[in-house]
N, C-alpha and C positions, 0 to 999 in steps of 0.2 A: 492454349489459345482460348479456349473456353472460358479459363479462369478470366482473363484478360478483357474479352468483352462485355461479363457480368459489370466487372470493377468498371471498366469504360460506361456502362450504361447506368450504373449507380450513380455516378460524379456529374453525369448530365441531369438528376432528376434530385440530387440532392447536393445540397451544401455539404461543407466539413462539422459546422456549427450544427448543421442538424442529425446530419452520422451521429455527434457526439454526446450527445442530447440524450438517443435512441443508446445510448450506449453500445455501438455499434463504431467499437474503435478502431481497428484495424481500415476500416471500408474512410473513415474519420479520414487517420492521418492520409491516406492516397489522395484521397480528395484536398485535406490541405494542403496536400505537398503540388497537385495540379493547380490550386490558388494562388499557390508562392506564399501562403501564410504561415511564415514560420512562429509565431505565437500558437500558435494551432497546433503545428509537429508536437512541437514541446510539452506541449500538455499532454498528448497521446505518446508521447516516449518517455515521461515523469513519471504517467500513471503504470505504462508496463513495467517501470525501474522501479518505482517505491512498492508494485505487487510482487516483483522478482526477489526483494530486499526482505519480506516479511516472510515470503516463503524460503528463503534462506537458500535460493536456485543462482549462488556465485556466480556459473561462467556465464548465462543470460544478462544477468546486472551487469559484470563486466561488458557485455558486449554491446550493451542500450548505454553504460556510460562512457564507452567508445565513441558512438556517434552522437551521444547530447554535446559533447567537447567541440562538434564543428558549431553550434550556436550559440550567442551570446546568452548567459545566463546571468540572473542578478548574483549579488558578491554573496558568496558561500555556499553555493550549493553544489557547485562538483566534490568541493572539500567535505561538506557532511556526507554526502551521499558515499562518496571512498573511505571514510572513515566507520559506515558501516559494514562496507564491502569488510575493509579492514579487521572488523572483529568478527565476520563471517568465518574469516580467514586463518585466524587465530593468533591475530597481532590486537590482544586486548590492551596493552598498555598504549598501544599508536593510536588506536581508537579511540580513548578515553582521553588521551591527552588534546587530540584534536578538534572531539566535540567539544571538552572545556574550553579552549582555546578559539572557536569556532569566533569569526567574525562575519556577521549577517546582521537580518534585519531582527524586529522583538520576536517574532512568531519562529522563527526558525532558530534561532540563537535563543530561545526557553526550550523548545522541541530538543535541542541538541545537550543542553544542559540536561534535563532529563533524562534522554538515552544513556550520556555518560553515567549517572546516577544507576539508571537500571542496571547497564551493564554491570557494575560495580556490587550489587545486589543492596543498594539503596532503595527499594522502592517507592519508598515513603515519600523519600525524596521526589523522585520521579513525580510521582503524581503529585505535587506541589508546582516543579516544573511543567507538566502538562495542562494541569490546568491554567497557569499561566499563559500558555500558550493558545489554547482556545479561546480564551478573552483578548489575546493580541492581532484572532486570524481575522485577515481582512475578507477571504472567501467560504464560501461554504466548503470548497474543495478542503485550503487549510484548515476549517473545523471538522471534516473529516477526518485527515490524521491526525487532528488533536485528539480527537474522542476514541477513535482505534489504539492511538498509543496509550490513553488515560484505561483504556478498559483491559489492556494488558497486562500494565505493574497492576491496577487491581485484583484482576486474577490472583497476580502473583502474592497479594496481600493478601489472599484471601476476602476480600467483599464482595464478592458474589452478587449479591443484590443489585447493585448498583452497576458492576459491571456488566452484567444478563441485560438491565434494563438502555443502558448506553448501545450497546450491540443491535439489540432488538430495534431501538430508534435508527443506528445504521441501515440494519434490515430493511426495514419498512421503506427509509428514506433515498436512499442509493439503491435501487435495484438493478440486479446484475453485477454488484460486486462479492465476490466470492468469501475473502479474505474477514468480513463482520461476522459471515455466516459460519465460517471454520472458527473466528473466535468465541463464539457461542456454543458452538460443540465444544468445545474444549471446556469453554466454563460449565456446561452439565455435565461433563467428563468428570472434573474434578470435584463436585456433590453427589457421587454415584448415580449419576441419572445416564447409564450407560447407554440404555434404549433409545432415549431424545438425544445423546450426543451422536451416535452412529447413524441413524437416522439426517441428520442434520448433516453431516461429512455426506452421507452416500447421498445427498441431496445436490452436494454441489461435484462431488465426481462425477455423476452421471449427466449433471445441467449443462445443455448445451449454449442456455445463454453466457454460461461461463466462462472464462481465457482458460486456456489450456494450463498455465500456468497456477491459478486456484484448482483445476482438477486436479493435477500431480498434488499440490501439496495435499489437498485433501487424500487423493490414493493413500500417501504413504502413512497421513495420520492414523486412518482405516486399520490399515496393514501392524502400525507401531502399539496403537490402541488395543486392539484385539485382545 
């Protein structure tokens, strides 16, 4: 009941558009969902989905793309979004075949070509499609996951540089999202800089501005790291 009246008193004194602002998502979709503005839901149940997807947290993604299914969505993205599930899962050839195959618009249909690449241990690749896709995103939001997924096969490539400095721009510029900040640990993870990577994980397990969901993965990184 408690809970109930806070949330009741919140949506009287704020918009959804400004929860979402404040990155204050969960407080966000109630309020959109009391607006009826389901442009709004979706955006606050994309961003749960695409952070469930990166932290590799299956039965949540399944369960956010259970209910993204009741809203219309533009053409291709329940199909990309399953098709990560999919390699989560360990159906890498369904995966791959359907990000190739993936029909959407430029920015998601480069996004997907590139995942299939990475999965594949293309990365080069990848970040050819990635950075395509950043020049195709029409939002800040889609140049966010362009530059998260560009700074990941960089990792993987090995460029460091360039990936620390992408992340870091994340950092600074999306505050409160978990997911830049565990990619950054992990790139000083892998230059021995053990100190500043563990540092940087137990920064966002313990962060409260954080979704529970960057806490776990951050835990378990902590925990694998070690």
């Amino acid at each position: 009941m408690v809970i109930q009246f806070i949330i009741s008193i919140v949506l009287l004194i704020a918009s959804g558009s400004d929860l979402e602002i404040k990155g204050e998502l969960i407080e966000a979709g109630a309020a959109y969902q009391e607006e009826n503005d389901s442009s709004g839901e979706v955006r606050i149940l994309s961003r749960f989905l695409e952070e469930a997807l990166y932290a590799g947290q299956n039965r949540h993604a399944y369960n956010l793309l259970l209910i993204l299914e009741f809203y219309p969505l533009e053409v291709g993205y329940y199909e990309y979004w399953y098709a990560r599930l999919a390699w989560s899962c360990g159906l890498s050839e369904y995966a791959c075949n359907s990000l190739d195959s993936l029909n959407a618009d430029q920015w998601l249909t480069a996004r997907a070509r590139g995942l299939a690449a990475q999965f594949r241990g293309d990365a080069k690749l990848a970040i050819q499609y990635y950075r395509e896709s950043w020049t195709s995103a029409r939002t800040s939001r889609e140049r966010y996951y362009s530059a998260l997924d560009l700074s990941f096969a960089l990792l993987q490539t090995g460029e460091y540089s360039e990936a620390e400095m992408i992340t870091s721009f994340l950092v600074e510029n999306f505050p409160g999202e978990g997911i830049p900040l565990i990619a950054l640990g992990l790139i000083h993870y892998e230059q021995n800089r053990f100190g500043p990577a563990m540092t940087v994980l137990q920064s966002v397990f313990t962060g409260e501005t954080y979704t529970e969901t960057a806490r776990t993965f951050a835990g378990i990184l902590l925990e694998d790291l070690e």
